[in-house]
Structure formats: C-alpha cells, structure tokens
N, C-alpha and C positions, 0 to 999 in steps of 0.2 A: 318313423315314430307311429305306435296303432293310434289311430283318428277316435279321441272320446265323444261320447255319447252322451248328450243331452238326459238327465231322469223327469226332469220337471213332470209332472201328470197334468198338465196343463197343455202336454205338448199335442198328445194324440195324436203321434204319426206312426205311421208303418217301421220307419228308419230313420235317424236324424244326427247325420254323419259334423263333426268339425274337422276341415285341413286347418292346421295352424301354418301360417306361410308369413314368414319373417322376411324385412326388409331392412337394406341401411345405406341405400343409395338416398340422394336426395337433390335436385335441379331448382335452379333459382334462377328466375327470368325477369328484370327491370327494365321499365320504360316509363321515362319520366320527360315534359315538355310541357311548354305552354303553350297556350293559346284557345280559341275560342271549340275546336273542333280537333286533337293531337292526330295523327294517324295510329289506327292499331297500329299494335305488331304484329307482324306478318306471318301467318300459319293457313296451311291447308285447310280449306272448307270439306266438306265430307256430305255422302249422303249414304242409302241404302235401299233396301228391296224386297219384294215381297218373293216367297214360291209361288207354284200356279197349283193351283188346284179344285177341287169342286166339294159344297159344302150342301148338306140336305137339310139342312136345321133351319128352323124360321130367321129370315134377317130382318134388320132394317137397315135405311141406306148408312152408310158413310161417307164422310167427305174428306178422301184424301190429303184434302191442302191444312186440315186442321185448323180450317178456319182464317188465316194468315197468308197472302199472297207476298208478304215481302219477298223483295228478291235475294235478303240478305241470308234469307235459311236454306240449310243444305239442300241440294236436289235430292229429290225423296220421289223421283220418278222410275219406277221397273224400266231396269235395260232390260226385258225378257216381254214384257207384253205392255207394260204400260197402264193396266188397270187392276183388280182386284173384288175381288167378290164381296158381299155385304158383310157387315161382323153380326153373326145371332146373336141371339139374344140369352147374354151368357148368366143373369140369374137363372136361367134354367138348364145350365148345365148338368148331365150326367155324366157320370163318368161309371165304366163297366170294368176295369181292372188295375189293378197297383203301376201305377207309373213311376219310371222310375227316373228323377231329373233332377239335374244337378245344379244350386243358382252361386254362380263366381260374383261376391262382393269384389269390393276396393280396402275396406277395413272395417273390422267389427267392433274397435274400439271409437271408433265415428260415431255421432248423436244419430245423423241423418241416415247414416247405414245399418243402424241397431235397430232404428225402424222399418228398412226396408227388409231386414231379417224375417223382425219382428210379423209382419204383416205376410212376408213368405210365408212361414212357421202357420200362423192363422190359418191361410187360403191349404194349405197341407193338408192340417188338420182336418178340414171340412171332407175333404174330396179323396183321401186316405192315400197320398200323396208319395213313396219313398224318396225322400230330400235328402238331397247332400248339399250340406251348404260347406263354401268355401271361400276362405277371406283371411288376411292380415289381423296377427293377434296385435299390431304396430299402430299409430296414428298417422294418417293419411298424409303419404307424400306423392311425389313425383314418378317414383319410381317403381312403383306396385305392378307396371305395367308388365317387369321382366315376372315378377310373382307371377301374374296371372298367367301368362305364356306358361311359365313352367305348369301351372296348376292342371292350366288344362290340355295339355299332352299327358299329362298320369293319367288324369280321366278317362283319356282316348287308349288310356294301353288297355283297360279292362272292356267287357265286352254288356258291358251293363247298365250304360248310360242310354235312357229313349229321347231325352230332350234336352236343352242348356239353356237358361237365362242368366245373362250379363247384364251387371253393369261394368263397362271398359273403362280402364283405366287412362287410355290413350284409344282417338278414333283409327289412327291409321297403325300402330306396330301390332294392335291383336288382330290385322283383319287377315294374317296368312293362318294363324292354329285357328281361328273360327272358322274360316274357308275350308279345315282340313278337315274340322270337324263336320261342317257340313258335304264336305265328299264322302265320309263315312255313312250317312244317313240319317246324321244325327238335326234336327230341325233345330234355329238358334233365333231366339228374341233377345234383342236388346232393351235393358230400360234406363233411362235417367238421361244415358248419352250414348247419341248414335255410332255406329260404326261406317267407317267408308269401303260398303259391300253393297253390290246389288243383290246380294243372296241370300239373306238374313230373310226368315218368315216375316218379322217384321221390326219397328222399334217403337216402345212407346214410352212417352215422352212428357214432359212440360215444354209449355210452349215459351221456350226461355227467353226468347227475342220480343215477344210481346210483351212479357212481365217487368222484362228488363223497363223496355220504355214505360210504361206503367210506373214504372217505381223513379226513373229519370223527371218524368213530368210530375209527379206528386213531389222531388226534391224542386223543381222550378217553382211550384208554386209554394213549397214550406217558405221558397226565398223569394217569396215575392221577385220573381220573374230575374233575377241577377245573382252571380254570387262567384266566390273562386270554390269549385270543387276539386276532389284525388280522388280515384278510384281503385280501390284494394280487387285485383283480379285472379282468377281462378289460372291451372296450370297451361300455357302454351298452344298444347294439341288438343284440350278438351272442347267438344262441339260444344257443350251445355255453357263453358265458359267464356266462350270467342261470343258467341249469341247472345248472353248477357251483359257482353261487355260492349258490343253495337247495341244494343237494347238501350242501353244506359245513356249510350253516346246519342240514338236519338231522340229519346225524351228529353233528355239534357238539350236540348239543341232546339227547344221549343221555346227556353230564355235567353238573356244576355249571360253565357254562364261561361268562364274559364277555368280549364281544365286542365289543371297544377302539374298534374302527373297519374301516368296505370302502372303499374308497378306488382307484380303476381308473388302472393303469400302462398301461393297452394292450395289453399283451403284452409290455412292450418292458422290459430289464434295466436300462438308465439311468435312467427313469423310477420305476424298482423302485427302483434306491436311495437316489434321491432323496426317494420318499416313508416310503421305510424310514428313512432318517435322520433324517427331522421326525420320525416315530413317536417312535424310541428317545430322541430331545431330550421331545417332549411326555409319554410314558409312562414312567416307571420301570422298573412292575412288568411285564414283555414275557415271558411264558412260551412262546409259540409265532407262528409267521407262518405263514398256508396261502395259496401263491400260486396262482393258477389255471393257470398253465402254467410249463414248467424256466426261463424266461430270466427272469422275471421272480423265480423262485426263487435265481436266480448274484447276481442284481441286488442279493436282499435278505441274502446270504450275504454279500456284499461289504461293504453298508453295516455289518452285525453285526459282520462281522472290524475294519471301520476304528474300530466303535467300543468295542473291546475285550469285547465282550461273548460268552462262551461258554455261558452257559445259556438259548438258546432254541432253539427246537425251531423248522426250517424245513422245509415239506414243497413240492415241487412238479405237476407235472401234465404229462406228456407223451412219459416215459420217452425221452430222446432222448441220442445218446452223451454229450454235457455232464454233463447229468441225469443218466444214470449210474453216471459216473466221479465226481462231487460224492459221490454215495452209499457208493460204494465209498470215498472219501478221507474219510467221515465228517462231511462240511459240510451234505452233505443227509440230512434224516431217512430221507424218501420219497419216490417219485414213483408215476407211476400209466402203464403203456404204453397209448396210446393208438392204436397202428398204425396211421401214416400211410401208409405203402407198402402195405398191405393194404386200405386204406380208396381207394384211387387205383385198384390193379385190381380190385379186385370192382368200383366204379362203371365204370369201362372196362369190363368183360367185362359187364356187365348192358346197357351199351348199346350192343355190340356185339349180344348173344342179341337183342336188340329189333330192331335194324336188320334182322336176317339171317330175323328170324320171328313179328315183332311181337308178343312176348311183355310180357304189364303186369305189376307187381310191386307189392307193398302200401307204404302213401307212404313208409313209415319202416323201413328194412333197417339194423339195430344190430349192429356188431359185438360179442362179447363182453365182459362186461362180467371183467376182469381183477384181482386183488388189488392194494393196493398193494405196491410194491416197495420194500423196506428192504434194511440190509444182513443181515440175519437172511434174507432170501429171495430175493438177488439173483441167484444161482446156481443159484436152482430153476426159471425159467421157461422155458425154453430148450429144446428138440427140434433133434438135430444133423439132423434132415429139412427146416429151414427154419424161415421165420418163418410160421403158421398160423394164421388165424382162423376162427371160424365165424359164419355169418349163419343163425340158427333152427335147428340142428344138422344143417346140412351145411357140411360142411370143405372149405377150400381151400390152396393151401399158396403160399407165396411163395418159391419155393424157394432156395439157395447162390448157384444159377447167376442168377440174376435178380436177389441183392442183387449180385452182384460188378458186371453190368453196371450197376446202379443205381446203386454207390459210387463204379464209373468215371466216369461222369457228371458225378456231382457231385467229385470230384475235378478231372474234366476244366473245367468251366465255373468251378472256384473257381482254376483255375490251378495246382493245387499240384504242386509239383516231385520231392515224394518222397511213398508211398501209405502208411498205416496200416492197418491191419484193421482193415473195418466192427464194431460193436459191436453186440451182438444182444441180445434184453431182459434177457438172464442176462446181460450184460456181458462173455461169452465173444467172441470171433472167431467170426464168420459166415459170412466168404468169406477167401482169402487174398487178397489184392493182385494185378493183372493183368499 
C-alpha cells in the first residue's frame, strides 16, 4: 500500500512518511491474590547500552543512575566499557544536513502516543528532520510487537534509513531486528520502554519505578495509611510496566494496605472495565484501584460509575488531556505526567547530536521524576514558557509554538473539524488553536 503523506503546513518537514500496520492478535495476562504484599508475575527484567564514542560539543555531567539506586530497575550498565561520555548541551544543537530517521510507535490511535507523534513531528520541524513515522492505525494491544518486527525489517530492505527511534512494544522479542539494525549501521534510541540490549545508543525514559511508588504512597495516604487495593497492570514483558507495578507495590507498602488483586488490561480502557467489573462483582470491600496508565484509569471510572459505586479511590498514570480533565471533574484521584512529547524530542535531538558528532550517552537518560497530580495540585505544574523537562539537570523546553504545531497534527490526522486548546500538566491552555 503507498505510505500517505501528511499536507498539514503546520508540519514543516522535509518528508513525513505514515506505515499503516494493522494488528488483531491480542494476550491477556491475570493475577489476582490476597494479601498484604502478592508476588508479581514473573517476567524477565531488561536493561541496555550505550555505543562508545567521542563528542566535541560542550557538555555537562550526567548521572547514569537517573537519579534512582533501587535495585529493582533494569541494569542499565555498558557490557562494552561501562561508562559514557557527558550529554551537550542540546538546546544548542545544530544540525548541518537532512537526516533521515525513522520513529516506530506502538499505536497512533493512543492518546499517549499521538503525543509522542506529535512532539516527534515538532522536534522535526525545527531541525529539518526527514521522518518516517511508523505505527498501528489499531488501539493498542499486546500484540503490536509482531507489527513492529515486521515494520522494521521493510525499513532495513531500503538503503535510506540514518537513524531509528523506538518505542518497543515488547523489551525482549524486538531486541534480534533492533540488533540487526544496529549491525547495519544504523544507531537506535529507545524511548518510553527500554529494550534488553547492550547496544542501543541509548534509552530514555520516565523513571517509572519512582513515580510508581510516588503514586502507591500518595494512595496510603489518600487512605489514611490502611485500605484493600487492585491494581489494573500494564502488558507482561513491558519494562515501563513491570517498574510500575513494583513502584506501586512499594509505596503501597508504606501502609497497612491489602492487595486484592494485579490483573493486566493492556493498556487498554475496555479491557479496564471489564476486569473492573469482575472486581467490584468478586470484592466488596474496594477501597482504591491504581491503574498503570489514564485509559485504563477512564476504563475503571466507568465500570465504578456503572456500578453505583462512589467510595473508591481511582488513580491513573500518564497525565494526558483525558487524565486531566477526570481529575479536574473529580472521577480521578491522580495521575502522574509522564511527558510524552518531551520524551520524543530529547530522543530526536540525542540522535541527531550523535549523527552530526558521534556523541555516546549513558544507556538510561530519565526524565524527571514529577509528583502526582491531584486536584489539590493540578494548577501547580505548569510554566507559561512551555512544557519542560530535565535529563540530570540540564533543561530543555518544549516550547507554545511546538505544542500548537504538535496539536495540529494531531488534530489534523484525527480529522477533527473544530480545534480545542491543547491541555498542559496544570490543565491550563498551552497553545491557542491554529
């Protein structure tokens, strides 16, 4: 099928390719138990790596561990040397010629991945970027993973690819065609969720094990320090998910708190309320739900409302306009911003500085790790200079003008006829409409 093309004039890229990649597999993984601490479910931990190389550009340090010694996060130490050169100083990136890089989503029908598009498409723009994005025209399942294989063996038959950013659907079944791609020549950053590779330039990240517990210990104290919680969990083999779901388990584990059941929706809101429904039929006593990301958080809102029930306490994971507005309308406890469009150009712009100067970087680049977001602090997070992160204390900004082209985008590829104001982590207006 010829791959269409984006018109928006919003877009300002050199190239801006869509694969349409259909899926209709789907895996459902349940684990449900009582008691005060359940054991996961048992899946492979992961880590990855940086290359070696030498960079001329001003740096400042970095700190490989991301801030975070828990020993629960993947090894993220170089099987090849072990350390890692400083990351420059990438608002003052140049770039000298058309690069040409390809970013493999999970779904482009995703809130959180229309953003990570989205925020591609932006960093593009700026730095005159030739993008091929590639993703599931499908709502995110389990099974994307054989997608992306396929996806990116096509890539690799043409001779036209300089760079790949990922986000993996699965950390371990894409790590042989990423590996393959990187025996080609081709350099590969991971973002959102790590890959189990030492050879990856690098992965960058949230730091999910942190936020998790963050968001486990603000549910201990919504319940004053006791309560029976479920936990709605992300797919099997995902790092992002395994780490938020220990995350959960150890903030949670700061009260008297029993923990009903983990039980994995995917990601996905239907599937959320489906298992939310069996929940509230088999449990009673349901003092809180902690889903690992917002859709799956609307999902288990939904099952609660149908089932008349207003005393549990729902938290979700991904701060995204839905997410927000739940919170602000009081249906959601909390979320947690996770900065998708941030997380999209810092990996762009790292493997751009690599292309232009063969700069290596330490395997694991975390963005901030952020509080949760309630309605007591929804209005607090917000800077009218943009949406801003930082990777080891140097700051980068996503600026007004970047979400507007961002929101066009995604407006423009969702069809929509009339624009809203992007929503920004304080739930304010971001950009105005184009």
């Amino acid at each position: 099928m010829p791959d269409p093309s984006f018109s928006s004039d919003h877009h300002r890229l050199s190239r801006s390719h869509v694969l349409w990649v259909g899926t209709a597999m789907s895996v459902a993984l349940g684990v449900s138990g009582c008691g005060l601490n359940p054991s996961s479910p048992s899946e492979p931990q992961s880590g990855n790596a940086a290359s070696s190389a030498q960079s001329d550009a001003p740096a400042d340090p970095l700190d490989p561990s991301g801030g975070s010694s828990n020993s629960s996060q993947p090894d993220r130490e170089s099987a090849e040397t072990g350390t890692a050169t400083a990351i420059p100083d990438l608002n003052g990136l140049r770039v000298t010629q058309t690069w040409r890089i390809a970013l493999v989503l999970k779904s482009r029908t995703d809130p959180y991945w229309q953003q990570v598009q989205a925020g591609a498409e932006a960093t593009a723009n700026t730095y005159g970027v030739d993008l091929n994005i590639v993703g599931s025209d499908r709502p995110q399942t389990a099974a994307f993973v054989e997608e992306q294989i396929v996806a990116i063996a096509e890539l690799l038959e043409g001779d036209d690819l300089d760079g790949l950013l990922i986000g993996p659907a699965d950390s371990l079944r894409l790590v042989p065609i990423v590996e393959r791609a990187i025996d080609s020549g081709i350099p590969v950053i991971a973002i959102d969720t790590p890959l189990n590779s030492d050879r990856l330039l690098a992965s960058v990240g949230f730091d999910n094990y942190a936020a998790g517990q963050a968001l486990g210990a603000w549910v201990v104290r919504e319940l004053d320090g006791s309560g029976n919680v479920l936990i709605l969990d992300g797919p099997p083999h995902h790092d992002n998910a395994i780490e938020r779901r220990e995350g959960f388990l150890a903030g949670l584990s700061a009260g008297q708190i029993d923990v009903l059941g983990i039980e994995s929706a995917h990601w996905d809101a239907e599937r959320a309320a489906a298992v939310t429904a069996q929940w509230l039929q088999e449990f009673e006593d349901v003092d809180a739900i902690v889903a690992a990301n917002d859709s799956m958080a609307l999902g288990a809102i939904r099952a609660v409302q149908d089932a008349k029930r207003t005393d549990i306490v729902i938290t979700g994971f991904d701060g995204l306009a839905d997410g927000l507005a739940a919170v602000r309308a009081g249906t959601l406890a909390a979320t947690i911003d996770q900065q998708p469009a941030a997380q999209a150009k810092l990996g762009l712009q790292l493997l751009l500085n690599h292309l232009e100067t063969e700069a290596t970087y330490p395997e694991f680049i975390p963005l901030q790790t952020r509080s949760p977001i309630s309605a007591d602090t929804l209005d607090g997070g917000m800077s009218d200079a943009g949406v801003s992160f930082e990777a080891a204390g140097s700051r980068h900004a996503f600026s007004p003008a970047d979400a507007a082209i961002a929101h066009s985008a995604t407006l423009a590829r969702a069809g929509a006829s009339s624009c809203q104001p992007l929503l920004s982590v304080a739930g304010r207006p971001l950009a105005a409409c184009p």
